[in-house]
C-alpha positions in Angstrom: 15.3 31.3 -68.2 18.7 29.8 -69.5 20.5 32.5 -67.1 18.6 31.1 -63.8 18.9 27.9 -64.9 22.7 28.3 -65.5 23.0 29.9 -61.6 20.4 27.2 -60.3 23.4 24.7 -61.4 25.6 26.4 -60.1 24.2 26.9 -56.8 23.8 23.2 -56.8 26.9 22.4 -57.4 28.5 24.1 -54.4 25.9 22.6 -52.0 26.9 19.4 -53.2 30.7 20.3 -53.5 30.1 21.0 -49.3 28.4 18.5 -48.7 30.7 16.0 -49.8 33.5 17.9 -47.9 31.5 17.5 -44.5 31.6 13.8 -45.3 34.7 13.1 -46.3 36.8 15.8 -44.4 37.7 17.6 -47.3 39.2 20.8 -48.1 36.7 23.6 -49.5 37.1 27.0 -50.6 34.3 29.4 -51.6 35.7 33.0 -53.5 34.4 35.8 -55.3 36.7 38.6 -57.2 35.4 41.9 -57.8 37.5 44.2 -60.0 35.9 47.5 -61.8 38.2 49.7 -63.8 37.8 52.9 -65.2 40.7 53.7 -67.8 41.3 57.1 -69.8 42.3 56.4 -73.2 44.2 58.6 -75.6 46.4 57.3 -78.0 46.0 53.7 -76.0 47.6 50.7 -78.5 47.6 52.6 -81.6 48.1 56.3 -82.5 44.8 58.7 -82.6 44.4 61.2 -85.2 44.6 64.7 -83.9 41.2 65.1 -84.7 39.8 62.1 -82.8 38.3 62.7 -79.0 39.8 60.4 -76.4 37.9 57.9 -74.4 36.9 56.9 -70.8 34.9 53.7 -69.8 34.3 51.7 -66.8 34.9 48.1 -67.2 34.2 45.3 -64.7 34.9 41.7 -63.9 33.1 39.7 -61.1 33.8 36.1 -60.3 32.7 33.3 -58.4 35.2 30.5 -57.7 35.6 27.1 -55.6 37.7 24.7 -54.6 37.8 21.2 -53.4 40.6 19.3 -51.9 40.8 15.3 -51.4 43.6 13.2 -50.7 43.3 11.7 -54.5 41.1 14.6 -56.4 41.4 18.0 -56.6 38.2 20.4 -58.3 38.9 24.1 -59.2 35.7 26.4 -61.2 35.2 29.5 -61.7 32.2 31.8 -63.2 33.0 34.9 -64.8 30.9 37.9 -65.8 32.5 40.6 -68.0 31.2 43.8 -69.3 31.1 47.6 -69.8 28.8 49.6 -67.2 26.2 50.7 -69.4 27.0 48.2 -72.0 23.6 46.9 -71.4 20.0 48.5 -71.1 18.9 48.6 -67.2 16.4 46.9 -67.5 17.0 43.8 -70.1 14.6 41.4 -71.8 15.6 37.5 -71.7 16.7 37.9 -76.1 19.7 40.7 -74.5 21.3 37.1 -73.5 24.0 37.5 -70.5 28.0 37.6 -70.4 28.1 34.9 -67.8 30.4 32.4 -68.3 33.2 29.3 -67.2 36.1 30.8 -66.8 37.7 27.7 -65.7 36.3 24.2 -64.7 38.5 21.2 -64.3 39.2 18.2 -62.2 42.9 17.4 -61.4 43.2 13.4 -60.5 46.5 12.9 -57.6 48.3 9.5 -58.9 51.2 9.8 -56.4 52.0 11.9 -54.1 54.8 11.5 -51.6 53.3 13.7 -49.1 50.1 11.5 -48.5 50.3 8.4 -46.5 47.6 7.3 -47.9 48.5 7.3 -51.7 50.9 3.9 -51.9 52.4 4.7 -55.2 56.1 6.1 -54.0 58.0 6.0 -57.0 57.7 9.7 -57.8 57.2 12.9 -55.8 54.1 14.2 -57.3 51.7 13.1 -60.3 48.8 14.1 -61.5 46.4 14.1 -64.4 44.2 17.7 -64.9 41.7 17.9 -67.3 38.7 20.4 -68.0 39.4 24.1 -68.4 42.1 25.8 -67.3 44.9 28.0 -66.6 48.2 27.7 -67.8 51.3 30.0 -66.5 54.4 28.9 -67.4 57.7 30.9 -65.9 57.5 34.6 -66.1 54.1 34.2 -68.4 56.7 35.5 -71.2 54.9 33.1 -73.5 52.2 30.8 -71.8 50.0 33.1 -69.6 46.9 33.8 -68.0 46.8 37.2 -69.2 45.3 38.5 -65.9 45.5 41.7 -66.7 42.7 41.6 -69.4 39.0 41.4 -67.3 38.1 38.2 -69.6 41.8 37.0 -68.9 42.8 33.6 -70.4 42.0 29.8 -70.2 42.4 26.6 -72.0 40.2 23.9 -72.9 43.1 20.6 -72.4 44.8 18.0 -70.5 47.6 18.0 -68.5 49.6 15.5 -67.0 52.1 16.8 -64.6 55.2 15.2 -62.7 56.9 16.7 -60.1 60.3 14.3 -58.4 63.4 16.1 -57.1 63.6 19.4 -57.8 62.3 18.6 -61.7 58.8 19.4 -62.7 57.4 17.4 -65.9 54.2 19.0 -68.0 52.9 17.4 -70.9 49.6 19.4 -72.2 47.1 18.3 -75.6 44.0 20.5 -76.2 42.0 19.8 -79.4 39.4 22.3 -80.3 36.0 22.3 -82.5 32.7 24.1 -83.5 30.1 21.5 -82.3 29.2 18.2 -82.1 29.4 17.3 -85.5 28.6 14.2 -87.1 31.4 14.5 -89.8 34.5 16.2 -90.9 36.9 18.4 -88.2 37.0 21.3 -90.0 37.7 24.6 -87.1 36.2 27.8 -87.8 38.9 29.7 -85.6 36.8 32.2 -84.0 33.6 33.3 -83.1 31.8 35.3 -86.7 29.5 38.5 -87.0 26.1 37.6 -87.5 26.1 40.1 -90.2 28.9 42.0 -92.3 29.1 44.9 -94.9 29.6 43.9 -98.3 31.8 45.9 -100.9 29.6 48.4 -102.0 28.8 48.6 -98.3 25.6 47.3 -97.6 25.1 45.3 -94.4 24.0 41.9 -95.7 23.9 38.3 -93.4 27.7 36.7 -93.1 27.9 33.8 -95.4 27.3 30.6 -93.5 30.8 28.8 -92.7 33.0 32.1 -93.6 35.5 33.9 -91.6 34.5 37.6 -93.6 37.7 40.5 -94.5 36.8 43.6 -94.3 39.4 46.8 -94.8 39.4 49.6 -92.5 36.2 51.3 -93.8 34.3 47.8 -92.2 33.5 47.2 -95.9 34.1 43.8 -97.4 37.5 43.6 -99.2 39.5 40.7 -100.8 42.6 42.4 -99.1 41.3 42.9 -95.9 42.0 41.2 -92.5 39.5 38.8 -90.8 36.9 39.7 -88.9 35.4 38.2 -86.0 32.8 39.5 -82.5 36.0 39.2 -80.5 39.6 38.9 -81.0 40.2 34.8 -81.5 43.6 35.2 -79.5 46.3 38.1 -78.7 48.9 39.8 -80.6 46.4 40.8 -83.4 46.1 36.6 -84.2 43.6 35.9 -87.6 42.7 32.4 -85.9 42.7 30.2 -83.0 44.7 26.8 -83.2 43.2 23.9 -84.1 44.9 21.9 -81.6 48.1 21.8 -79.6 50.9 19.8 -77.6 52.8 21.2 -75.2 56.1 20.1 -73.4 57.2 22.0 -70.1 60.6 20.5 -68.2 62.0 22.7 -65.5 64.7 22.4 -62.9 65.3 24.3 -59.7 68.5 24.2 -56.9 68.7 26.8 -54.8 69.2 30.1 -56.4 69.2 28.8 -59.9 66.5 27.7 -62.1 66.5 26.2 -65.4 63.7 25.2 -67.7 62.6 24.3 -71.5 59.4 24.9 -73.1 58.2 23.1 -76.5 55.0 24.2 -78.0 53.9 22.8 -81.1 50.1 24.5 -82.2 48.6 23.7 -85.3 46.0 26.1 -87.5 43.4 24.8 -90.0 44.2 25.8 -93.4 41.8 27.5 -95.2 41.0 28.8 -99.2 40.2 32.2 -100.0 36.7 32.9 -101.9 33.5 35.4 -102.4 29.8 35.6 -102.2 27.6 37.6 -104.0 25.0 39.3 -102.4 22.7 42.8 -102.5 24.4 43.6 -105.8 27.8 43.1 -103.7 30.4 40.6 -102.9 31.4 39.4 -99.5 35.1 38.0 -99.4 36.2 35.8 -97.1 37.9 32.4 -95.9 36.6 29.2 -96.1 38.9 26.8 -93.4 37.7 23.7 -95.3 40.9 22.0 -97.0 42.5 19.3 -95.3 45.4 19.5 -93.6 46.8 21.9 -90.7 49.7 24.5 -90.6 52.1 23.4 -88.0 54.0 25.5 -86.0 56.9 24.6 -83.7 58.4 27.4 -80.1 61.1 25.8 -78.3 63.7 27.6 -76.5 65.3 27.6 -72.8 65.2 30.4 -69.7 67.7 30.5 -67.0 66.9 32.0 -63.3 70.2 33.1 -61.2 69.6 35.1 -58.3 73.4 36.4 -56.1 72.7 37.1 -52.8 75.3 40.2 -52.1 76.1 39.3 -47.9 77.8 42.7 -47.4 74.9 44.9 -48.2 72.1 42.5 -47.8 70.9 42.8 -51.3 70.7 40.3 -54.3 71.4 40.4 -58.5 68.9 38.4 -60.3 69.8 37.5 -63.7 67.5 36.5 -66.4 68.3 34.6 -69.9 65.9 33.7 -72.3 66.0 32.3 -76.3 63.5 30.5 -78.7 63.2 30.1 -81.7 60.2 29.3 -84.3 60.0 27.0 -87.2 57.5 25.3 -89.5 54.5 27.1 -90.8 52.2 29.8 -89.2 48.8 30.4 -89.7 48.5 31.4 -93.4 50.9 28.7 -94.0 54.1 30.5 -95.1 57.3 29.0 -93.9 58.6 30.2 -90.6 62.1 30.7 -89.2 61.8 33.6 -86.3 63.8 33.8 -83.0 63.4 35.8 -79.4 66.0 36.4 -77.0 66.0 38.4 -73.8 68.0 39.7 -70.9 67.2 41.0 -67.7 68.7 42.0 -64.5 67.5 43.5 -61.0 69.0 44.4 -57.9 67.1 44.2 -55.1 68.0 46.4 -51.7 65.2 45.8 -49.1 62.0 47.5 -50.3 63.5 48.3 -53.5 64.6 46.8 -56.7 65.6 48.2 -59.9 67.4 47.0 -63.1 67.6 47.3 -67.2 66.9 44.7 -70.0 66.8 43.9 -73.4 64.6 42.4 -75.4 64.7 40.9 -79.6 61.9 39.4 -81.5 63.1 39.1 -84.9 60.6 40.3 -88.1 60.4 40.5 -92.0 62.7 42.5 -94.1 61.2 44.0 -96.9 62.8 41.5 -99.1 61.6 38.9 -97.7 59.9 36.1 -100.3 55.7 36.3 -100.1 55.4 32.5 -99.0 58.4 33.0 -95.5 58.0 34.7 -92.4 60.3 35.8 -89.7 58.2 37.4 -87.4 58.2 36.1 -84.1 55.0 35.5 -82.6 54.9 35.1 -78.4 52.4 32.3 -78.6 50.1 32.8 -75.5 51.5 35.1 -73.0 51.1 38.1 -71.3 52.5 40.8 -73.5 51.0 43.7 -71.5 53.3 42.6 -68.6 56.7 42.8 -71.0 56.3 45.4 -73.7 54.9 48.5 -72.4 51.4 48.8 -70.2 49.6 50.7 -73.5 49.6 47.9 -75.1 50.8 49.0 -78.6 53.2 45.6 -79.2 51.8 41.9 -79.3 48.5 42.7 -77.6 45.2 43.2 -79.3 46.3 45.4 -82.0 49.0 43.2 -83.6 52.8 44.6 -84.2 55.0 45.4 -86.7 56.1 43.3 -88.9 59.2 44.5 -88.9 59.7 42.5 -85.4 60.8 44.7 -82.1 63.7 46.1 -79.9 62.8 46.7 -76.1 65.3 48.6 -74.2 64.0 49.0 -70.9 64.6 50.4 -67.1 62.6 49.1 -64.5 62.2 49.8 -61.3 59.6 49.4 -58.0 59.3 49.9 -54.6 57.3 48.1 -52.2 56.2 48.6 -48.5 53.4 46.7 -46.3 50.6 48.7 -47.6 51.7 49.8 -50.9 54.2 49.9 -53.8 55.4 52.1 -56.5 56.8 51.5 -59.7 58.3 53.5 -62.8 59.4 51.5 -66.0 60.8 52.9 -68.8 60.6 51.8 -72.6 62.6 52.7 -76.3 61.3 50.8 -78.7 62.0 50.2 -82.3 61.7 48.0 -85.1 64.4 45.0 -85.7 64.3 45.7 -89.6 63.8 48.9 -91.7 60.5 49.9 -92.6 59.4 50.6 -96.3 58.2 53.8 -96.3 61.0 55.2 -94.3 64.7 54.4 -93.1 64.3 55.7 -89.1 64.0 52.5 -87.0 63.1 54.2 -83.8 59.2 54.3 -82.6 59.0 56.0 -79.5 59.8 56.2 -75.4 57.1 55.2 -73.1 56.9 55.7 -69.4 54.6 53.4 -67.3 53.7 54.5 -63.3 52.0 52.8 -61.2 51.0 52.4 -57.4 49.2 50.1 -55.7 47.6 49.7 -52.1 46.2 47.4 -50.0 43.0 49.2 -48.1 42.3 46.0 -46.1 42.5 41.8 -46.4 40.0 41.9 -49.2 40.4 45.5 -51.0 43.3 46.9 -53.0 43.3 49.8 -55.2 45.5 50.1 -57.6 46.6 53.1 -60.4 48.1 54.1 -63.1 49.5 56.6 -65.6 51.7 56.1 -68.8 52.7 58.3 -71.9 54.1 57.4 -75.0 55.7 59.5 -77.0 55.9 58.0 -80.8 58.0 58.7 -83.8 56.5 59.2 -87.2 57.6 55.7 -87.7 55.2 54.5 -85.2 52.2 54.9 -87.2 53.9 53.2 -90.3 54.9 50.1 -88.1 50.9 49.9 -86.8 50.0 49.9 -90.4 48.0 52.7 -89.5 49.5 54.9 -92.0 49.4 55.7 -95.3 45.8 54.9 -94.8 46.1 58.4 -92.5 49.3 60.8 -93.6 51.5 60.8 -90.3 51.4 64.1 -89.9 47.3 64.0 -89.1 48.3 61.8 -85.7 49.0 62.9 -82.5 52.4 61.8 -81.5 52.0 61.8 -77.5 49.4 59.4 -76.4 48.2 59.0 -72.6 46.6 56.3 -70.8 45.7 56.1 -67.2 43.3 53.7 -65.4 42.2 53.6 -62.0 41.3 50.1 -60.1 39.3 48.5 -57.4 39.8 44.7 -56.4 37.5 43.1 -54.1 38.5 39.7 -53.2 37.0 38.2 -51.0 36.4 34.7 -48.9 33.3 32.9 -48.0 34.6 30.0 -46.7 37.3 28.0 -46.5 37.5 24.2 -44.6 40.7 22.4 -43.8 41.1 19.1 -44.7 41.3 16.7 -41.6 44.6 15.5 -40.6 43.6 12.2 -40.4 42.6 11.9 -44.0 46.1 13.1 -44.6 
């Protein structure tokens, strides 16, 4: 019932959404996105042991979006359904629930606009106010990204208020998050909680109400253990969502040169540590009930300069980038971490190529319990910048230790279809404790894509990583699991189909304009 009841709205909606566009000569745009994947997995984001099997799935996202363009308001939606095939029974009962949900939904107001006769405020080029949930990409999605690569990607629940005048582009963002509708108190559980959870001895047993429950690596309740929650609460192996956050974006762009500035400033509830008992066991977890919030400030710069070369007919782009970190992260500790790249690609007609460098500072082993120097790349879109296998800032955390990225990149595109080859040496920034080799591993990343028609591509790819001993100490995945028991040269390959295509699409009347 809830599930027709949910696509009765929003079938609804879009016939009011056209109708309204017939009457006021509006601009409307009906989508859908189809995108199944089937991956091999072998070693994918951490080691396997050499006597674990590998694993194939089929994952798919399907989406239904629209659009709506007025001189003064602009509308943007869309519904998103996520799963494995064979994730659910074929035939399902209304208590198997659905995956169906808002991927985004806001509402972005125009206050200016030079471009519009109609819109009498001239002062500034472009401003607006956006509010609802959305997508935010900032630059090369290096640290604010929609992390499109994921099926469930990523949104925001916020406002924005954006100014565009010259050549200079404005953001100011606020999101504020919370549980419910409560009637008192603003305490943020930071992630969405088992139903149940294994005590210490074991025993499956209800999750304390209100508790964020650790477990170790056995799924057993531990006092040492990491949080656990249904679903990851954000990337890069994150143990809570914020509470809340303020973002400033300023950016500047003449001709071949672009210049920007981001400050991010995202604050986490602070929490206590406790246990329950329960079944003759004890469930230990965090409570996020003390006042107060750990505040955490990114702020750094990233300059753009792309050469033309007129005697060849080719261009250098050059890419800088630094930020730092300071204040507190989420447990609280003091924080003082920095990132810096550098990246550079020539570009010859279909083909480009070109190396970089990248630094994200980490904890030595002396550092004091209560600091941290471990930079963490917010919000981004790590899978795009440190290796397609995932095994740095994605879902499965990285090392402490921070990271070096020496890389080699390279791609060719034609009409119909491109190729790419990227290669990786990683290692850590600081030595490890249980051994003094830095390096982790090489990884090589192909991939092709091709466009079948104007709604189809298909898109594939192959990459292989082959690890140090070191690797599984930086993953924390050893000594849990002596080194020698993993296997050293993962594999990963996926195959993709994208379906996008367009229903309808209206143009707004020129005499609205």
């Amino acid at each position: 019932m809830y599930l027709k009841n949910k696509l009765f709205a929003v079938v609804f909606t879009l016939f009011l959404i056209f109708s309204l566009a017939n009457s006021v000569h509006a601009q409307l745009s009906i989508n859908a996105q189809i995108r199944a994947r089937a991956e091999y997995r072998n070693g994918f984001s951490n080691l396997l042991p050499t006597s674990a099997q590998s694993a194939d799935f089929i994952s798919q996202r399907t989406r239904l979006g629209f659009g709506y363009r007025w001189n003064f308001l602009v509308l943007g939606g869309s519904l998103q359904d996520v799963r494995v095939w064979g994730q659910d029974a074929s035939s399902i009962s209304n208590s198997d629930g659905n995956k169906l949900m808002l991927h985004e939904g806001w509402a972005e107001v125009i206050l200016a606009n030079k471009d519009d006769s109609t819109n009498q405020f001239k002062l500034i080029d472009y401003l607006s106010f956006k509010i609802g949930r959305q997508e935010l990409i900032y630059d090369d999605s290096r640290l604010i990204g929609n992390l499109d690569w994921m099926q469930q990607a990523r949104r925001f629940d916020m406002a924005l208020l954006k100014a565009v005048h010259k050549g200079w582009q404005l953001d100011l963002g606020y999101a504020y998050n919370q549980n419910s509708e409560k009637t008192s108190g603003n305490y943020y559980v930071p992630g969405n909680v088992p139903q149940y959870v294994k005590n210490d001895h074991g025993v499956l047993v209800p999750t304390p109400e209100g508790m964020v429950p650790l477990t170790n690596s056995l799924g057993n309740s531990d006092a040492s253990g990491n949080p656990t929650y249904t679903n990851p609460p954000t990337t890069n192996g994150g143990s809570q969502d914020y509470k809340k956050f303020i973002s400033v974006y300023l950016s500047k762009s003449v001709k071949n040169t672009k210049l920007s500035a981001l400050f991010f400033n995202d604050k986490f509830g602070k929490y206590r540590s406790s246990s329950v008992e329960t079944n003759g066991g004890l469930v230990y977890g965090r409570y996020f009930d003390v006042d107060g919030n750990s505040s955490r400030y990114t702020y750094g710069l990233m300059a753009i300069q792309s050469i033309p070369i007129a005697a060849n007919k080719s261009s250098v782009k050059l890419q800088l980038n630094y930020y730092e970190q300071s204040g507190h992260d989420r447990d609280a500790k003091k924080l003082s971490a920095y990132h810096y790249s550098a990246f550079a690609t020539y570009n010859k007609g279909k083909f480009s190529a070109g190396p970089g460098y990248d630094y994200l500072s980490g904890n030595k082993t002396s550092i004091a319990a209560d600091e941290n120097s471990r930079f963490d790349p917010l919000y981004g879109t790590p899978h795009k910048f440190w290796g397609y296998m995932d095994y740095f800032y994605a879902g499965s955390g990285s090392p402490p230790q921070g990271l070096k990225n020496a890389y080699l990149k390279s791609k060719f595109t034609n009409k119909f279809y491109s190729l790419a080859l990227d290669y990786h040496h990683f290692a850590v920034a600081n030595e490890l404790a249980a051994t003094t080799q830095k390096s982790l591993g090489d990884e090589f990343d192909f991939t092709a894509s091709c466009t079948l028609n104007k709604f189809t591509t298909l898109d594939f790819g192959y990459s292989m990583m082959f690890a140090t001993n070191a690797m599984a100490y930086a993953k924390g995945q050893s000594p849990a699991v002596p080194v020698t028991n993993f296997d050293k040269t993962a594999q990963w390959a996926y195959l993709s189909v994208t379906i996008k295509p367009e229903f309808l699409f209206t143009k707004q009347s020129p005499s609205k304009l």
